[in-house]
C-alpha positions in Angstrom: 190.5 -103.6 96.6 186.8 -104.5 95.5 185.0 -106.2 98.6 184.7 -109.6 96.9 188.4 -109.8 95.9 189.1 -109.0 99.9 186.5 -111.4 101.4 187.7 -114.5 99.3 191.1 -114.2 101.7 188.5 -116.7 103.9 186.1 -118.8 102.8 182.3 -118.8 103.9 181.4 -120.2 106.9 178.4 -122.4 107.1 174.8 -121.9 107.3 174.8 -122.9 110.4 177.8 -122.0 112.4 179.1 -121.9 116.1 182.3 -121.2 117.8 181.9 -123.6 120.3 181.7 -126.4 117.5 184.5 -124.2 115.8 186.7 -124.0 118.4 186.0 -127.0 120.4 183.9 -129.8 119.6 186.2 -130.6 116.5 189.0 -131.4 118.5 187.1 -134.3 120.1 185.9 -135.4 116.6 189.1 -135.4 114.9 190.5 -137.9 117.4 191.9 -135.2 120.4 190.2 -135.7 123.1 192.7 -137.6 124.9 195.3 -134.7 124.5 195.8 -131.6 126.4 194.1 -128.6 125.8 194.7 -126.7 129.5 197.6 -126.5 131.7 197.1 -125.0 134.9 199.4 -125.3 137.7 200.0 -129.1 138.3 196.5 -129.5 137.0 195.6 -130.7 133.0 192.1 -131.0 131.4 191.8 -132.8 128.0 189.9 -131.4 125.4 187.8 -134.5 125.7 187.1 -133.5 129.9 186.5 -129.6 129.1 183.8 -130.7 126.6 182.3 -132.7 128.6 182.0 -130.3 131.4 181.0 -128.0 128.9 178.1 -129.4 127.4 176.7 -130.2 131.2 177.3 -126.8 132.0 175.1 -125.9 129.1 172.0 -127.9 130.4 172.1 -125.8 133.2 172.5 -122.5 131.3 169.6 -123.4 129.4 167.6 -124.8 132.7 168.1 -121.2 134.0 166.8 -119.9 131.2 169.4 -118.3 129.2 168.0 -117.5 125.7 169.8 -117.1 122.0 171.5 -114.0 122.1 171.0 -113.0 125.9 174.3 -111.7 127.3 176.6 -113.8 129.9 178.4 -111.7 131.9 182.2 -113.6 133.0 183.7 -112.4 136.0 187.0 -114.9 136.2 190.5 -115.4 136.9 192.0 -117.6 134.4 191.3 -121.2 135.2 189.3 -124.1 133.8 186.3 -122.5 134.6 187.0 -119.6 132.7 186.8 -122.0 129.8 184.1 -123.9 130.7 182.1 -120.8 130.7 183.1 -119.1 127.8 182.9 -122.4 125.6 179.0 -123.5 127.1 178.0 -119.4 126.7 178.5 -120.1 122.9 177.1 -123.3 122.8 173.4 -122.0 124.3 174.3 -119.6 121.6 174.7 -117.0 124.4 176.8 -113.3 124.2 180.3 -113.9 126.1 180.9 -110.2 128.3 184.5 -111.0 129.9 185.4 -108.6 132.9 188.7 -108.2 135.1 188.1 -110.0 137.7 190.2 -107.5 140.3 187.4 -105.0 139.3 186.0 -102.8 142.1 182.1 -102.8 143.1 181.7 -99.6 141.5 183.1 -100.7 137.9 181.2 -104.5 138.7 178.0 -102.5 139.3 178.6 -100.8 135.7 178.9 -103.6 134.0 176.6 -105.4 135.4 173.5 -102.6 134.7 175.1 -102.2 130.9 175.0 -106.3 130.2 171.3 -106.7 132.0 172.9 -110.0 132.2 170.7 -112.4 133.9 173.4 -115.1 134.6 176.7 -114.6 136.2 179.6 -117.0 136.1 182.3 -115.7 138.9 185.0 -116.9 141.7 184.7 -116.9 145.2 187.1 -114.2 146.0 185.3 -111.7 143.4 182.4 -112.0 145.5 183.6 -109.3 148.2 183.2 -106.9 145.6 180.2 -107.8 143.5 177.7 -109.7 145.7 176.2 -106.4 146.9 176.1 -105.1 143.3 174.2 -108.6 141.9 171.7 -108.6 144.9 170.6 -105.1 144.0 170.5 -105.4 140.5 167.3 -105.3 138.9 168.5 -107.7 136.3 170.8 -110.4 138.0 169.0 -113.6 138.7 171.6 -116.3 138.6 174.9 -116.0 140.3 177.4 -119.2 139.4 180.5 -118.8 141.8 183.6 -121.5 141.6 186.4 -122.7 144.0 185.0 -121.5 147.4 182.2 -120.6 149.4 179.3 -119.1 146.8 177.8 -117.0 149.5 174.5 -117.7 148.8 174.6 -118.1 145.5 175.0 -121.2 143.2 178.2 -123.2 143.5 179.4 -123.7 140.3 180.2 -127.7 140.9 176.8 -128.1 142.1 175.2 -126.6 139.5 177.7 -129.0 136.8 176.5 -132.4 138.5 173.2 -131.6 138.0 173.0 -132.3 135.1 174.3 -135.0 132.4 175.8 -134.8 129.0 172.8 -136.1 127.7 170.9 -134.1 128.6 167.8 -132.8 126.3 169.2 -129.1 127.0 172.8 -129.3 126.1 172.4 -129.5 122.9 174.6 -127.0 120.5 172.4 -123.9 119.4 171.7 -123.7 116.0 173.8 -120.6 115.2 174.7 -118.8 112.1 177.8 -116.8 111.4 176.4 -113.6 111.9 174.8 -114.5 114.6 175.4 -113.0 118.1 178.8 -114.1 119.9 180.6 -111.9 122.7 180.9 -108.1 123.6 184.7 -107.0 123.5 185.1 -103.3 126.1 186.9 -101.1 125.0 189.5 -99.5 127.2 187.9 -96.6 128.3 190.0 -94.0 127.8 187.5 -91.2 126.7 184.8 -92.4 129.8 183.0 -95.8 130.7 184.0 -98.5 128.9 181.7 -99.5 126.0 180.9 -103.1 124.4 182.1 -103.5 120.3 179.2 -106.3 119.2 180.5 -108.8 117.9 179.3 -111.7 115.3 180.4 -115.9 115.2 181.8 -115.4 112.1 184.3 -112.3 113.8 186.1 -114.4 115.7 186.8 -117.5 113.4 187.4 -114.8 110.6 190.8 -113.3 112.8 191.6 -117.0 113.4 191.8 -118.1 109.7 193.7 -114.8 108.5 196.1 -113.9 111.8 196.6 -117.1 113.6 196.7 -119.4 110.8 198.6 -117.3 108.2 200.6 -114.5 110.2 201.7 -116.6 113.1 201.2 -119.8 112.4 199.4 -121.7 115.0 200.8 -125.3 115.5 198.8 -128.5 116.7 202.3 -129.0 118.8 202.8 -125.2 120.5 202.1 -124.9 123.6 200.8 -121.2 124.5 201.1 -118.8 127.3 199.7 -115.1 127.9 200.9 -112.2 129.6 197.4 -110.9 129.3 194.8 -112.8 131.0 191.9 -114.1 129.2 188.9 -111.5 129.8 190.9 -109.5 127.3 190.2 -110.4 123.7 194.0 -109.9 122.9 194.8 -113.0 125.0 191.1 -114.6 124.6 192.1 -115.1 121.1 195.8 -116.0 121.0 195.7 -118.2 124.2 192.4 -119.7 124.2 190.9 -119.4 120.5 193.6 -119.9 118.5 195.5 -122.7 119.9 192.2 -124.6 120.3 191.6 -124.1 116.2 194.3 -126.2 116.0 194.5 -128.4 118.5 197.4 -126.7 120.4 197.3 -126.2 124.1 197.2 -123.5 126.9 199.4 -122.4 130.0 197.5 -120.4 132.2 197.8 -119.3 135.9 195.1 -117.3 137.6 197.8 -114.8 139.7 199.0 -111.5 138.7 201.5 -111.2 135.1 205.3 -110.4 136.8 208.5 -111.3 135.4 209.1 -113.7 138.4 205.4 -115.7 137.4 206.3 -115.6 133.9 210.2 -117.4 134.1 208.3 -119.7 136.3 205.9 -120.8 134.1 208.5 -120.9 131.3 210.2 -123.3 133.2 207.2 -125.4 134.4 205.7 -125.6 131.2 208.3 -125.3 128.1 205.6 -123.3 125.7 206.5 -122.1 122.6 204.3 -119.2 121.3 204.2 -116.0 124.1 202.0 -113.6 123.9 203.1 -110.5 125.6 202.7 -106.9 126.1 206.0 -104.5 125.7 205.7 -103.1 129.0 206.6 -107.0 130.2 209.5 -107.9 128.1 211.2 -104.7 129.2 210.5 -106.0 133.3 211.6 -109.7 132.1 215.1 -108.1 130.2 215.2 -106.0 133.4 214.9 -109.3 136.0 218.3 -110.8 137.1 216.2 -114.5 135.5 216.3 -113.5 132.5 220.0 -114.4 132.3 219.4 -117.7 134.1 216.0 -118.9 132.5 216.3 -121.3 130.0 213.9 -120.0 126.9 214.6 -122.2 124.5 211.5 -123.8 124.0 210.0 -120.2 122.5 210.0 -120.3 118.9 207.9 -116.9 118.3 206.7 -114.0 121.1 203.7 -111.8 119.8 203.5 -108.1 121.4 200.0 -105.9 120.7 198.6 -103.2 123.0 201.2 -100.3 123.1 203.7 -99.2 120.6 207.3 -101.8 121.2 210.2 -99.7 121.2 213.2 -100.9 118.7 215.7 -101.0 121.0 213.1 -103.5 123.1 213.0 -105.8 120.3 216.5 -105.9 119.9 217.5 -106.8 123.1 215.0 -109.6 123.4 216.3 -110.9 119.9 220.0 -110.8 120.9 219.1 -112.4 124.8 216.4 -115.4 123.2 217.0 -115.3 119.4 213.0 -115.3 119.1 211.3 -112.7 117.5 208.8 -110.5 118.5 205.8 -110.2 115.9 204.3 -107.0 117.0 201.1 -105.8 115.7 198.0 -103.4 116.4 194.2 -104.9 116.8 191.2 -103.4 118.7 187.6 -104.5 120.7 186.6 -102.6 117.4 188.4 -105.5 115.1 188.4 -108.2 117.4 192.2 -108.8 117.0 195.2 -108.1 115.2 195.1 -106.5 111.4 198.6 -105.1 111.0 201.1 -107.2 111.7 205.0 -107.9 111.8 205.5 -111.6 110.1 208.2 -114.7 110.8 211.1 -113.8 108.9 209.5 -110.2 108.2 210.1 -107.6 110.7 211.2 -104.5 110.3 212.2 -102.4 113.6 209.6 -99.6 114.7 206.8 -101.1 112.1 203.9 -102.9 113.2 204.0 -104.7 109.7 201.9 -105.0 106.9 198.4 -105.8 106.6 196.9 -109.4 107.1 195.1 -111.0 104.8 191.9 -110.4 104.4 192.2 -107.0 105.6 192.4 -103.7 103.8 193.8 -100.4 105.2 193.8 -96.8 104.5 195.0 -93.1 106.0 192.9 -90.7 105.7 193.0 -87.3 106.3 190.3 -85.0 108.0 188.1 -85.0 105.4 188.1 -88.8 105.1 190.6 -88.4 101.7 193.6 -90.8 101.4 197.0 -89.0 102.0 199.7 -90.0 100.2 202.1 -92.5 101.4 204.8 -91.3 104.1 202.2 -88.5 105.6 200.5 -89.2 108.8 196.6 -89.3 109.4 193.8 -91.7 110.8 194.0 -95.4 109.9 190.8 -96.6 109.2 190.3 -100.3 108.0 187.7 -103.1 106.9 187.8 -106.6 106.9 185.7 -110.0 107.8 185.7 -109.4 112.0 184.3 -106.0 112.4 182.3 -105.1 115.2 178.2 -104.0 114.7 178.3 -101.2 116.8 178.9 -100.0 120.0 175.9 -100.6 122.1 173.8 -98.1 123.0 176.0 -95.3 121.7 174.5 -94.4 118.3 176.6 -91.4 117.8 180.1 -92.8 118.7 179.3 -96.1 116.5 178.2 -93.5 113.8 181.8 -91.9 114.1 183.8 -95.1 114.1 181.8 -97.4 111.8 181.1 -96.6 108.5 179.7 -99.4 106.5 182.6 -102.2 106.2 185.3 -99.8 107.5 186.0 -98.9 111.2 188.1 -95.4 111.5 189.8 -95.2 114.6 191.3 -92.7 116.5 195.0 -94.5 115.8 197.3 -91.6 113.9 199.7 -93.6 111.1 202.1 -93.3 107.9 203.0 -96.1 105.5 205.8 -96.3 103.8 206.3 -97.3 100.2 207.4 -101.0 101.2 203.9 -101.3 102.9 205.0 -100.9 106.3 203.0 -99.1 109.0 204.3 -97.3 111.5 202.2 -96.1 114.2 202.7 -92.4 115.9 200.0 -92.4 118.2 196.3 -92.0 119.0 194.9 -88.5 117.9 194.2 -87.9 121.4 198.0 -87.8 122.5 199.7 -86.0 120.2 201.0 -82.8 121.0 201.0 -79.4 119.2 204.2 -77.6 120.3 205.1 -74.3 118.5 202.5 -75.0 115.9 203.5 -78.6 114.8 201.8 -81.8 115.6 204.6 -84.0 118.1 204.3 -87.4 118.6 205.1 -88.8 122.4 206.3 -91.9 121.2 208.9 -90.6 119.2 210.4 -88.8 122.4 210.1 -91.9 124.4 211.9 -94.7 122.1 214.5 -91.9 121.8 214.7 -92.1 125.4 214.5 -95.3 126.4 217.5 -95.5 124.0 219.5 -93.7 126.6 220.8 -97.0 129.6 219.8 -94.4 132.4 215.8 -94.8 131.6 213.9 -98.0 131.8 210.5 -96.5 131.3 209.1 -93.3 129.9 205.4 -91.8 129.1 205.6 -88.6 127.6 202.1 -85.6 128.0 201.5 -81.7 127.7 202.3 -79.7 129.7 201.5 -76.0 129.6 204.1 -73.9 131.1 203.8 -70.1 133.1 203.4 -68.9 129.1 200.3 -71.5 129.1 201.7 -72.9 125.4 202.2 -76.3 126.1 205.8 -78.2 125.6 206.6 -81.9 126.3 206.9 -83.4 130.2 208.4 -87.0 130.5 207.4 -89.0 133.5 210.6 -91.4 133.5 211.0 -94.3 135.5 215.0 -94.7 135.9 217.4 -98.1 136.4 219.1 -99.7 139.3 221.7 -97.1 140.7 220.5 -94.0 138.5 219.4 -91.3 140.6 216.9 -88.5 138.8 218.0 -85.0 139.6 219.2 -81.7 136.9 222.2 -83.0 135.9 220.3 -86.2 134.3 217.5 -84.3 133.2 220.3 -81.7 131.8 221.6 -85.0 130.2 218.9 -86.3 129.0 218.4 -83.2 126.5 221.3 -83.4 125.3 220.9 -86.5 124.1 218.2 -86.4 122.2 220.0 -83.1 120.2 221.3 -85.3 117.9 217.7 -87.7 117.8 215.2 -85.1 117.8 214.0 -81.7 116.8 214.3 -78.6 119.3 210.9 -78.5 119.8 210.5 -82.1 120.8 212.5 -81.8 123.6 211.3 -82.3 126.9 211.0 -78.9 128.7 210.5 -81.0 132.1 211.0 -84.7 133.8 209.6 -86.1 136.3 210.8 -89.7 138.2 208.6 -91.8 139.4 209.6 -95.2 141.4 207.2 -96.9 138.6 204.3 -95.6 135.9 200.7 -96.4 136.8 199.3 -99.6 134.5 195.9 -100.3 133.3 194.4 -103.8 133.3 195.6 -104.7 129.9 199.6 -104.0 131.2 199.9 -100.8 129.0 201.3 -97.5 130.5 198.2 -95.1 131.7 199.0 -92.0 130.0 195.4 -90.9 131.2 196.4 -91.3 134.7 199.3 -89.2 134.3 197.6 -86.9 132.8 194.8 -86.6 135.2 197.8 -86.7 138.1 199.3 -83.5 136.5 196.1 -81.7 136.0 195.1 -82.2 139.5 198.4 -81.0 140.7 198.4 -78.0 138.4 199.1 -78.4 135.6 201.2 -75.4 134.6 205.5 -75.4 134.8 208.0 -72.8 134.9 
């Protein structure tokens, strides 16, 4: 598809453009600012409220001297403040660099010598772990901490009634779309995790081609996230999104379980989920799922990790909602391939979304032909500059308007792609290329196994054969006869070769902060045991 034909899917943003306006602002202009734009516990705040708040905590963003372009490092729990400081980092025309806040010093440390942020917006009970860190830093001047004691450093209410709205320095930056806007970190899967650069327009650009015509944001939902909002998967569908149309936002600063999440489906009644497969198989699993009323969902989205079939069917027949799964990246910003209402076809993630343009290359960077597997690499209005400060990897992954990533695909001739792993994982056993997740949704198919995560393994031959690390229901106990039981399941499901030579059971399968299974960890775990088998 020629560039221009692609790039009309979203009309041109303005000369002079910001997502806090975007996002924000023109919720209070088009009359909103008496509704409800965050939900947290008992608590609400109005759209009108948070930009008020916003635009004061601006003045004093600007009074410590944050510049156009100068990163903002975040360091909170979802909450108002979270917000607050996201929205008033764009409006100084600031970079937005959202960490976990359950982050070690070591990791804080890392991120805060990669940012050089000056200012730091953060809790109270992160400060055990990064006040060290920020005194030491040769960079860190400003430390902003909410709900508690700041330690020292500048309580975040003090620092907001400082200042009015009126103020000469709140004023919105004059931004233009491509513009500086907020680093998205990658997972860090292959090392430290590095920041995808992204642009204003990059964000609104997802929002007008995912949100608006895939899912179908409503001014009436009413959104909640598995995910918490430092992730950009859930900073766009539960914070961005909702807000382009005037929706609002459930969110609760405690950790994702199935017990948190029937209790704020209850509390709150939202309609649009955003989830991660690895929770709607604990939420099927939980005795509430039965007893919760989730009527009030009308769609659940999934993104992440791969969503087994039988997952998605078991949701549909317990809620009647169905899940729209899809793949995005830091790379992307969001989602690019993409189940759609009405339009799902079991073990896809979809088609494309408008505005977006895929291919599978081989390689040697040539297009295979449809049904053969290979590297999906893809363009479209929200990709990422670069990585900073890694030349050589951004040379790898970016080339011009495409981004190739290390995701392994095949479409089929409806326009369907179906996703068979990251190059990374897949396994070459007796000379052919093995994907893990095709021996895991064949094994979660089986009602002993609730959770599976499939690596290498080389055995006393040193060729290397499949291990599955399985995670096993209520009353199944893991010994020969299931593993013996297990294999000959999957005779009639999969090829000889794909069968796993070993198992091993585990009580549960390590997680990393985005909710998805840690293959790396289990593979690291094996490798530090030995990794050999008979």
């Amino acid at each position: 598809m020629p560039a221009d034909q692609l790039y009309q899917a979203v009309a041109p943003f303005s000369e002079h453009f910001n997502l806090c306006s975007y996002y924000l602002d023109q919720n209070v202009e088009k009359g909103r600012a008496g509704k409800v734009a965050l939900i947290h516990g008992e608590r609400t705040q109005t759209f009108g409220e948070l930009a008020e708040r916003v635009t004061r905590l601006s003045a004093f963003l600007r009074h410590a001297g944050v510049r156009p372009e100068e990163r903002i490092l975040l360091i909170l729990p979802d909450g108002f403040e979270f917000a607050e400081a996201f929205f008033a980092c764009l409006r100084v025309g600031g970079v937005f660099c959202m960490v976990n806040p359950l982050l070690k010093a070591d990791a804080l440390q890392y991120y805060l010598e990669y940012t050089k942020a000056r200012v730091v917006l953060t809790h109270a009970d992160v400060l055990p772990e990064l006040s060290a860190a920020a005194r030491a830093s040769r960079f860190c001047e400003t430390v902003l901490v909410s709900c508690g004691d700041a330690g020292g450093f500048t309580p975040y209410e003090e620092a907001l009634g400082s200042f009015a709205c009126d103020d000469p320095q709140a004023f919105v930056e004059c931004t233009g779309p491509d513009d500086l806007a907020g680093w998205l970190f990658t997972s860090g899967s292959t090392g430290q995790p590095k920041a995808c650069v992204h642009t204003h327009a990059d964000f609104a650009w997802s929002t007008e081609t995912y949100a608006l015509r895939v899912v179908g944001y409503e001014e009436a939902d009413r959104c909640l996230s598995v995910p918490k909002l430092f992730f950009g998967y859930a900073t766009g569908t539960n914070l961005m999104f909702p807000f382009r149309v005037g929706a609002s936002a459930v969110l609760f600063s405690g950790r994702s379980t199935a017990e948190e999440l029937f209790d704020q489906i209850e509390a709150h009644r939202p309609t649009l989920l955003t989830s991660v497969p690895t929770m709607i198989n604990n939420m099927l699993r939980s005795p509430r799922c039965e007893e919760t009323d989730l009527s009030s969902l009308r769609v659940c989205l999934s993104a992440g990790e791969a969503l087994p079939p039988k997952l998605y069917q078991e949701w549909k027949e317990r809620t009647g909602v169905e899940i729209l799964d899809g793949i995005g990246s830091a790379e992307m910003f969001h989602i690019y391939i993409s189940n759609y209402p009405g339009d799902v076809k079991l073990g896809s993630l979809g088609k494309i979304v408008p505005g977006y343009e895929a291919r599978i290359i081989d390689e040697e960077g040539q297009e295979v032909p449809t049904g053969e597997p290979g590297r999906l690499r893809v363009r479209g209005g929200s990709t990422a500059l670069c990585y900073w400060g890694d030349k050589e990897k951004s040379r790898e992954a970016f080339q011009g308007e495409w981004c190739t990533s290390a995701d392994i695909f095949h479409r089929d001739d409806d326009g369907y792609y179906f996703y068979e792993g990251r190059c990374d994982d897949l396994l070459k056993v007796s000379g052919i290329w093995t994907s893990p997740l095709e021996i895991e949704n064949a094994l979660l198919e089986h009602p002993a196994v609730q959770e599976v995560c499939v690596v290498g393994c080389a055995g006393a031959d040193n060729l290397v054969k499949p291990l599955a690390f399985c995670v096993l229901r209520e009353g199944q106990v893991g010994d020969e006869a299931l593993a013996a039981e297990l294999k000959v399941w999957l005779k009639g499901r999969l090829a000889p070769h794909k069968y796993p030579r070993w198992f091993e059971w585990r009580a549960e399968l390590p997680k990393n902060d985005r909710g998805k299974i840690a293959r790396k960890i289990l593979k690291e775990d094996l490798l530090a045991r030995g990794s050999t088998r008979t």
